[in-house]
Structure formats: C-alpha cells, structure tokens
C-alpha positions, 0 to 999 in steps of 0.5 A: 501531513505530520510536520518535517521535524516530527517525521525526520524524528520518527524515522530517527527512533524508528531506525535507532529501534531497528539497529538495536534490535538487530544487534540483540540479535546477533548476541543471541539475547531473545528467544527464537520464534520457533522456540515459542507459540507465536500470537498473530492478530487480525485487524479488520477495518470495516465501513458499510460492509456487510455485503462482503465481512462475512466471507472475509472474517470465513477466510480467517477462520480457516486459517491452518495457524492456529494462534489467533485473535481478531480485531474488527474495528467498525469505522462508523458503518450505517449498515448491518456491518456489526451484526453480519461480523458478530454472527459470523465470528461466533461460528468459529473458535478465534478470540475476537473483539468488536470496536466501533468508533465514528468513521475516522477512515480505514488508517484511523481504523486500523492504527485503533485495531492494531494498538489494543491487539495483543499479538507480536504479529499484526495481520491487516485484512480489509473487510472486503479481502480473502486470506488463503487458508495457509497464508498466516502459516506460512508467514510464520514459519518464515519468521522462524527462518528470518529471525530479524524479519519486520515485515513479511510479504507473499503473493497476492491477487486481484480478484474481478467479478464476471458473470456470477462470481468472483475470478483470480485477475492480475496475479502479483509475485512482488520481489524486493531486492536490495534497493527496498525503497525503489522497489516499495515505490513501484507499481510492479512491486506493489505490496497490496495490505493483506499480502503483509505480516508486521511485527507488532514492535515495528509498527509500533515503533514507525508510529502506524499509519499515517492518516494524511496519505490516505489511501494508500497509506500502507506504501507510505508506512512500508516505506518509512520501515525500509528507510528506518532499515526494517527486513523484508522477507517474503514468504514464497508460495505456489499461488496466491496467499491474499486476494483483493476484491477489485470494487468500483467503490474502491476509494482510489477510483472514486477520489483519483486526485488524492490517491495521485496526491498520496502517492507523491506524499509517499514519494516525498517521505523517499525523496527526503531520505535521499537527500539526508543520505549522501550515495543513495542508490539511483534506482531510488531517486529513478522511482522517485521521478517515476511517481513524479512523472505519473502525477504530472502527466495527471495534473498536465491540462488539468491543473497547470500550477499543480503540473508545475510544481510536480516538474519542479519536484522531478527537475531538482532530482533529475534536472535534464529530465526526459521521460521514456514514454510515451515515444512522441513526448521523449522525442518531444522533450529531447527537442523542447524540453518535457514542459513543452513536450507536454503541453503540445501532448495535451493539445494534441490529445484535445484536437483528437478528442474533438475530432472525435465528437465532430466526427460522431455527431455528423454520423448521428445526424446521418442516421 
C-alpha cells in the first residue's frame, strides 16, 4: 500500500486537476467532444486466457464506434494466449498493439495498457468479458451530452454457464446519485470494469490502478476519482451494454481473504477523505461501516485479532454500533454489545455445524 503521505498527495493533484478543468470548461476554452473524431482505446489485460480472448477481442471488433485501437498486454501467460489474440485481431480493421511482460497481475496490466494507448478515452475489458456491439458508442455520445464527464458508466451482467452456453444472470443498472463515494462503495452499485469509460487525463492524473488493492482495485480507483471530485455519468440503455463471465477461477473466489482485505483498503481511502472533510454526508461514513461490518463478520471465529481490529475500525465511526442484520445479532448487540453478540453468533453456528455432522453420521451408520 502506497504510504498516507503519497496517497493524500495524489488526491490533492487529482482534485486540483479536476477543479481546473472544470473551469476551463465553463470558460468555453476546449473544443466540444462532438466537435471532433473521439479516439478510444481498448485495454485487454490477459493471463492464460486463450480459452475466452477470442471472443472477447470478437465483441470489440463489432463495435458501432468506430475510432478505435486496442492494447492487449499478456501478463506473463504459459498458454496460447498471444497467438489465439494475434489471430484473432487480424480478422478485423482495429489498429492494435500486442505487450508481453511477466506476470505482474491484471492492475500492473492494465496501468501498462492504458499509459502507452494513444486514446482520450480508455475502455478496460478483461480478457474473459463481452461488449455489446453499442456500448462504446453510446458512451461517447453521452460524452458529448457531459462535457466535464471523468468516467462514464452503463448497465452490465453477470453471465453463468448452464447446460452448453453461457446465459444473462444478475442483471445491474447501477445509479450514483449525489453521494458518489457511499454509492461507489456498495455492492448494489457495483461498478463492474468493463461497464466504464475514463477519460485518459483522468486516470492519468488519479495515478492508475493501485496494485496493492488487488482484486478489486478498480473500486479503490473509482473511488479516489469521486473523492478527487471527478463527474460520473451514466450512459442509459435498454439492456446490458458489458457482460462478465462468472468463473470459478475468478481470483476473488479463489483468494477470499484478500479480496475481503481489499475491500477494507478501498474502504479506508473513503474513511481517510471523511476525516480530512468536516460535514461529510452520513450515507458515506454508512457505507464505510457497511464494508467494515462484512469483513468482521468473515474474520469473526476465524482470525480474532483481525476481527478486532475491524470493530475498532467501525466503533471509531460509529462508536455505539449495532448491526441491522442478521436479527439475533442486532438483538444480541442492542443487550451485549456487537463484540459479544458475535461471538455467541459464532458459538452458536459451530454447535449447529456439529450437530450436524453428529446427526449425519448416526444415519450413515444406519444405512
């Protein structure tokens, strides 16, 4: 993790750089975008990935936007990645550039991809994901509607595997009001990647993805934007305009611990905003708990001296906490306090988990 010093000074240029353009702005001193052919550039961080980069680079090339390029940076891959790409990419008509490096992880990737693009927008796309064919389009014309947009945002997807093929699940139609940072940080709002448009100079001026909030480092990105005082806008549409590919291999199921970790680093870049901003909206220090609550809850029975420090974390924002849910720890913590409550929680849920097994061998041996 970047030092306090070193992130306070990136969101201090970050917000100086949005300030400043947004007055350039109002003074009419830049060119309207739909005044001018708009570049975007594709990044495609790739890793071992030939079983899906084809039809990921397909959903580029369909595009109805037609200023493109395409960066696919191989993050080290063992496999036929890099050839599967390069075939593919050749099929179309889109500029493109191939990077291999070794594997550094997918921010390390993407902050290669999206530094050498020669774009004003960035459009970051795993190498596993889909676009539909007018998302890119329709992005830009709402940049053309938002002069002082920094990211632009759209529905998405989840898409599961059933039977033979893949099928639309979890649709999302994420709305940020005006409490960007509270809305950033909840799962119902969940700005999933490819979903996103950012302005080049944006992210170049939030310093990129930070690696040591992987995996979902693209929340703590968003939210140093929407502290910096960076605009979203979402671009609406009647469906879908980004589907991500539920994988088992996904890493935030495979590492559950760090993707909990990152998602209270991500948590604390908000907390460190609410403390340096006198009046800040309670929704923001709500979402705060909210995601100190939910690592509590994963470390509690597992990792005590973790579990504690999370709860200190919550009481210093909310020093009489009591959790809405589940019922019998808010009713627990309104009597014991929500360290107790916890605690029994997790002695009641190890008796029922025994139970359970006692009960389940005693039928095994009846059989």
């Amino acid at each position: 993790m970047c030092p306090r010093k070193l992130v306070d000074t990136t969101h201090a240029s970050l917000r100086r750089w949005v300030q400043q353009r947004s007055r350039s702005l109002c003074v009419g001193s830049l060119v309207t975008v739909n005044e001018r052919h708009v570049l975007v550039s594709v990044v495609i961080p790739a890793y071992n990935a030939a079983q899906w980069v084809s039809k990921t680079i397909e959903s580029v090339l369909n595009q109805t936007h037609n200023e493109l390029e395409i960066v696919l940076v191989d993050d080290g891959s063992t496999d036929r990645t890099v050839e599967v790409a390069r075939n593919s990419l050749q099929q179309g008509r889109v500029p493109y550039r191939i990077l291999r490096q070794p594997n550094a992880g997918a921010a390390g990737a993407r902050n290669r991809g999206w530094q050498v693009a020669q774009g004003e927008w960035i459009q970051f796309l795993d190498a596993d994901d889909l676009l539909d064919p007018r998302k890119i389009e329709l992005q830009v014309a709402q940049v053309s509607a938002e002069e002082a947009a920094d990211v632009v945002y759209a529905d998405w997807q989840k898409l599961v595997y059933s039977g033979s093929q893949w099928i639309g699940f979890d649709f999302r139609s994420p709305e940020l009001g005006i409490d960007p940072i509270a809305e950033i940080l909840s799962d119902r709002n969940f700005l999933q990647l490819g979903c996103l448009l950012f302005k080049t100079s944006t992210l170049s001026a939030a310093g990129g993805f930070d690696q040591s909030h992987e995996p979902i480092e693209d929340v703590g990105l968003c939210v140093k934007i929407a502290i910096a005082g960076g605009k979203f806008v979402k671009a609406r549409s009647s469906g879908p305009m980004s589907s991500y590919r539920d994988l088992p291999r996904s890493f935030s199921k495979i590492n559950h611990r760090r993707f909990i970790e990152s998602c209270v680093r991500n948590a604390k870049l908000a907390e460190r905003y609410v403390r340096d901003t006198p009046g800040s909206s309670p929704r923001v220090i709500e979402s705060i708990v909210d995601v100190y609550y939910s690592a509590a809850r994963y470390f509690a029975g597992y990792d005590w001296s973790k579990f504690e420090e999370v709860v200190a974390d919550i009481e210093a924002l909310q020093p009489a906490f009591v959790p809405k849910y589940p019922a019998q720890v808010h009713v627990l913590s309104r009597i014991a306090g929500y360290r107790t409550a916890e605690r029994l929680a997790v002695l009641y849920r190890k008796g029922k988990n025994i139970g359970a097994g006692l009960w389940h061998r005693k039928r095994a041996s009846e059989w």
